[in-house]
N, C-alpha and C positions, 0 to 999 in steps of 0.2 A: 326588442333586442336589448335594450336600456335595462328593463328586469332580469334577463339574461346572462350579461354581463358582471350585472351586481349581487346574482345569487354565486357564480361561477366565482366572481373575489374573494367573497363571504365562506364557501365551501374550502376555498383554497385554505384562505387564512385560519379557521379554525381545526381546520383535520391536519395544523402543521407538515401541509405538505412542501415539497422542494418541487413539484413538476405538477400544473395541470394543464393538460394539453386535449380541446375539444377536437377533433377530426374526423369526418365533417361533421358542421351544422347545420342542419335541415332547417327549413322554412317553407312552412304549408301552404296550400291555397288560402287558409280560414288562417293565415299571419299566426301560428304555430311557431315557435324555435325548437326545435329538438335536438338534443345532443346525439347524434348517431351514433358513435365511437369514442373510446375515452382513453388515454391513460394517464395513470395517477400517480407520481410517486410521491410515496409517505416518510418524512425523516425520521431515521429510528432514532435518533437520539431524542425524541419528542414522544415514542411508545408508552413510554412509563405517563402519560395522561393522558390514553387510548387505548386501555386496557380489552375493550369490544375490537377493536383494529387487531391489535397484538393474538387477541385470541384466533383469528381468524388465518395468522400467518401458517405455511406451511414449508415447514426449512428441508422437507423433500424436494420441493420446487429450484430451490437455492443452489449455487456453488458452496459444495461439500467444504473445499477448505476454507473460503469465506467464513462459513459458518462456525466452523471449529475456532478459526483466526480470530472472530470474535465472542465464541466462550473463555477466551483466557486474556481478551483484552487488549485484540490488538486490531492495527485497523488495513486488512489487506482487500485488493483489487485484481484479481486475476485480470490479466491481460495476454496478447496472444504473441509474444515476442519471445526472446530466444536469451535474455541476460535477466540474471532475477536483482533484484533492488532491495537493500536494507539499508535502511535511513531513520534520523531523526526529526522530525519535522514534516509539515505539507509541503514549505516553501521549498528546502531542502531535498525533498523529493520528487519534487517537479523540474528542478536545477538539474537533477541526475537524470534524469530521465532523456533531457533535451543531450547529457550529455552523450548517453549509450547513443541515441540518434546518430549525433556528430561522429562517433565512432564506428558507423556504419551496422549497429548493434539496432534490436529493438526491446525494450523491457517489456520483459515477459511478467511484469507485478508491480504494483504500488502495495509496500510494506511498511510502517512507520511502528519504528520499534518503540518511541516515547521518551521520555526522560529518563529513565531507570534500565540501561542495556546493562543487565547483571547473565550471568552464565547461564543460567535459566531460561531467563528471556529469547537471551540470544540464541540459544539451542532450539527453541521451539520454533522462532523464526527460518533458521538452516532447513527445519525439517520441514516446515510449512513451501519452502521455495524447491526444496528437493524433492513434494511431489509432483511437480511439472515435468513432465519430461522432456519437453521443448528445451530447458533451460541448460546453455552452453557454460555458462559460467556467471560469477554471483558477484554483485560489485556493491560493499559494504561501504555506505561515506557517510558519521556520523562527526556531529560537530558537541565538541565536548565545551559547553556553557554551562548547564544545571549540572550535567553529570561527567566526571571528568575521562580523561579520552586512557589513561591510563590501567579503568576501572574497567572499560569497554573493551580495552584489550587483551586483558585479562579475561575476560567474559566470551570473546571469541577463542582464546587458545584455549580454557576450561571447556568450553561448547564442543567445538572440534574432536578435540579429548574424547570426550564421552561418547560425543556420535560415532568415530571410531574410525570411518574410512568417508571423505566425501571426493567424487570420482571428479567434479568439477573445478576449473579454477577458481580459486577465490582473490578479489583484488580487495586490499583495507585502504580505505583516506578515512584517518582520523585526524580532525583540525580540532583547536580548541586547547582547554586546559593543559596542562602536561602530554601535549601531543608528541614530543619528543623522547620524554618516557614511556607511550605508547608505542613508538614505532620503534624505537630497540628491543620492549617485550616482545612484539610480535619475529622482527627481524633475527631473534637470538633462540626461537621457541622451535626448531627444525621442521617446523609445519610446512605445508606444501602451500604458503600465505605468501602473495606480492604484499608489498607496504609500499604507499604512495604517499607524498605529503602534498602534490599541487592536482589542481581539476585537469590540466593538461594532462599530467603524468599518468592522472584514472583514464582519460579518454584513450593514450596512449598504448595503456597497455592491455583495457577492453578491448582494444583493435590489435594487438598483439596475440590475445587469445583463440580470438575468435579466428583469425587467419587459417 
């Protein structure tokens, strides 16, 4: 069991994986260990030095928008809830999440748009949560420290713009840099956009919508 063990670490650790999970292990009459069951997950940020791994992937197998989410760079998590999430941040994104909860909501996605929410960005995001169809309404809370919150609001009413028609509510908390320039952008843009400046007032009116 002792070599078992230490090939199993050894495996782990080099195929930079995030998960190895034996279930079960067999043990012969003739004190065999056998791995009977396995699963593996592999960190893709670790692919580019596993290029025989990477070859073997099949992104048919995949969530479709996962997939697309990260050809263009962005880091999303379908989930099976009913409010979609665009955020800045991991930390940030797991705050919102606990938040939709308290508001009686479930997130329907972990999205993290990154440092740079330009109208691009942002658009592609919209589109990526608008193909769920579960999603009731879309609660954007982006904290303006690298990138300022003025820049992002911009970037959501340029977004919007272009997409044309989006049938869901959208609720904005931008905190941070010139958030206050942000939330008149948005407030003054005749969009069908709530503006929120406290975590209260998001939960508040996620639970407003959703009603």
């Amino acid at each position: 069991m002792t070599k078992f063990v230490s090939s199993l670490y050894t495996a782990y650790v080099k195929s930079d994986s995030s998960l190895f999970e034996i279930n079960p292990v067999l043990k012969t009459s003739d004190d065999r260990v056998i791995a009977v069951d396995a699963k593996v997950t592999i960190d893709d940020n670790a692919l580019f030095r596993h290029k025989d791994y990477e070859a073997l992937r099949d992104l048919r197998e995949e969530n479709p928008v996962e997939v697309e989410a990260k050809a263009v760079g962005l880091s999303y998590v379908d989930l099976d809830g009913n409010v979609g999430c665009m955020v800045n941040g991991a930390g940030l994104a797991m705050a919102t999440m606990d938040l939709i909860k308290q508001a009686g909501g479930d997130p329907a996605n972990f999205l993290d748009v990154g440092g740079t929410a330009d109208a691009e960005r942002v658009e592609i995001a919209f589109n990526l949560i608008l193909k769920d169809p579960n999603v009731k309404a879309i609660l954007v809370n982006i904290f303006g420290g690298i990138v300022r919150c003025d820049r992002v609001a911009q970037g959501i009413i340029d977004a919007y713009k272009s997409i044309g028609s989006i049938e869901v509510p959208i609720i904005v908390r931008l905190e941070g840099t010139n958030a206050d320039i942000a939330k008149k952008l948005i407030d003054d843009s005749g969009l069908d956009v709530y503006s929120v400046i406290e975590f209260q007032e998001a939960a508040d009116k996620v639970q407003e919508v959703l009603a």
